[in-house]
N, C-alpha and C positions, 0 to 999 in steps of 0.2 A: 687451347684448353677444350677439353671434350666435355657437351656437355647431352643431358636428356631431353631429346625433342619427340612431340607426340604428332602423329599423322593421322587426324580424325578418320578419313575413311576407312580406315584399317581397324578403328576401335569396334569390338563385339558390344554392345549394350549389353550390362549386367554379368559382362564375365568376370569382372572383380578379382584377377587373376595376379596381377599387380600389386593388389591390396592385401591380396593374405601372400605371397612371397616378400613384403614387407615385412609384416608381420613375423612372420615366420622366421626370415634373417634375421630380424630384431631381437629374439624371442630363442636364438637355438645357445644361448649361454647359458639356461634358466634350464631347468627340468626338463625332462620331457611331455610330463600333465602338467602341467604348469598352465593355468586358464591365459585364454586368449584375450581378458582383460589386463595384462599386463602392460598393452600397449593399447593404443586406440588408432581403430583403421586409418590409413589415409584417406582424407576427404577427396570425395571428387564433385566438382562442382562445376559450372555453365558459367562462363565470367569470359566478358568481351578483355579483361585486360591482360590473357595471357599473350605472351610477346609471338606466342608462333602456333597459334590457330590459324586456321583458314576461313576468315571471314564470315563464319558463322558459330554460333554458339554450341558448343558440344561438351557433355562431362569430359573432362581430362583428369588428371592426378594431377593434384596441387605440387611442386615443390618451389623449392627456394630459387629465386631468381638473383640472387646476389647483385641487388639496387646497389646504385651509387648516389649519392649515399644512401646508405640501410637505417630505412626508419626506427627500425626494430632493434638495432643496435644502438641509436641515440636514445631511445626510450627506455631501455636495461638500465633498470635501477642500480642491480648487483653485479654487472658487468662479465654475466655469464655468457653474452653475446659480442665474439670479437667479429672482425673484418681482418680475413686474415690481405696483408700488404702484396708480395710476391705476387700470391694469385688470386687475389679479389674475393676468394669465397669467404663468406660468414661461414662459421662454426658455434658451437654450442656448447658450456660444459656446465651438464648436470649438477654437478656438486656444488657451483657457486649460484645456480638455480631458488630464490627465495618462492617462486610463486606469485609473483605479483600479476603477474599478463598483461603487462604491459605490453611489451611485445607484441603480444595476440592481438592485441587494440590497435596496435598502428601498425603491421604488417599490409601491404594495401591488396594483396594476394591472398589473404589468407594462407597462405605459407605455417606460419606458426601454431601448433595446435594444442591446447591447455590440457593436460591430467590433471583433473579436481584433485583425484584420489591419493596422488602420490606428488601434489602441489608443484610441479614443474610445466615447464612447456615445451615440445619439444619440434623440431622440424626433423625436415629430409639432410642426411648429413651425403647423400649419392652415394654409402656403399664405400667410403674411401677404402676399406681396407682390402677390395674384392678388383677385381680385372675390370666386372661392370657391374653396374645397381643391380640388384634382385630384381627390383619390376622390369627391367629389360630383358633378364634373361629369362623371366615368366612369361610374356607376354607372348601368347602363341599366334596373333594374327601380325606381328609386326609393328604396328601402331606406335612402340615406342622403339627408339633409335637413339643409341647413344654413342656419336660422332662429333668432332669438329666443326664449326659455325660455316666454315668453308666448304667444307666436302656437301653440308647437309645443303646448302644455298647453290652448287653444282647439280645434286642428283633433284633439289624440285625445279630446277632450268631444264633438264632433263624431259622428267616428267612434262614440263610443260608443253615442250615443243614435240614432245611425241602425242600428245591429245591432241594437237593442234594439226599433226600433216594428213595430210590427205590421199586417203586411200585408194590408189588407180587400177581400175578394172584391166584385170590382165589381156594384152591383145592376142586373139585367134586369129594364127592362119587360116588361111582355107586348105580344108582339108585335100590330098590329093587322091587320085582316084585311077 
């Protein structure tokens, strides 16, 4: 299962490039002026419990980590939050949405994000309907990557052993004359 992993050193501080191509996927059903309050940005925020930081704290983009079990999904009063079986991801449906945020209170991720305005709460759903998430394909320093648990756990083994070897000075002949 493919999912979005973020690679702190590749993240720009402040380029938010992610957040408005959320947005914006979000948002291209609706008008064209249609205010940018329609949805509320994805948060990005400094939290030691995302599963695949690099041991320091760094803004990343929140999304849904599909927990097992999903706190967020025992606590859905209205049962707008399934676990889908197959393939483990929660999903969400608006319409059966009361508003309670409950959800938001026990998400331990902050994953779940409340609209006062339009009394739902809504997460990252990754784009299903697209090849890959908007933030990934916005994302102009690389920072986000959206692969397989295997491939991505290859290419930072990778990485590691190439920081790691050691650079041998090239040997000179002696010149001839």
């Amino acid at each position: 299962m493919r999912e979005i992993f973020f690679v702190p050193e590749r993240c720009l501080p402040g380029c938010n490039a992610c957040q408005m191509a959320c947005v914006a996927e979000h948002l291209k059903n609706k008008g064209l002026l249609s205010p940018l309050s329609g949805l509320p940005f994805p948060k990005k925020r400094q939290t030691p419990l995302y599963k695949h930081s690099v041991r320091r704290f760094f803004p990343h983009p929140l999304r849904c980590l599909h927990c097992d079990p999903p706190r967020c999904v025992e606590s859905c009063l209205s049962g707008s939050l399934i676990k889908n079986e197959t393939n483990g991801r929660v999903g969400n449906n608006l319409e059966q949405c009361i508003g309670c945020f409950m959800c938001v209170a026990h998400c331990p991720y902050g994953a779940v994000i409340p609209t006062p305005a339009e009394h739902v709460s809504i997460k990252c759903d990754g784009c299903l309907w697209s090849k890959a998430p908007a933030c990934v394909r916005a994302c102009p320093s690389g920072a986000l990557v959206f692969t397989d648990s295997e491939t991505h756990a290859e290419t930072l083994e990778t990485q590691i052993r190439f920081k790691k070897r050691k650079i041998q000075p090239p040997r000179l002949s002696p010149a001839r004359v």
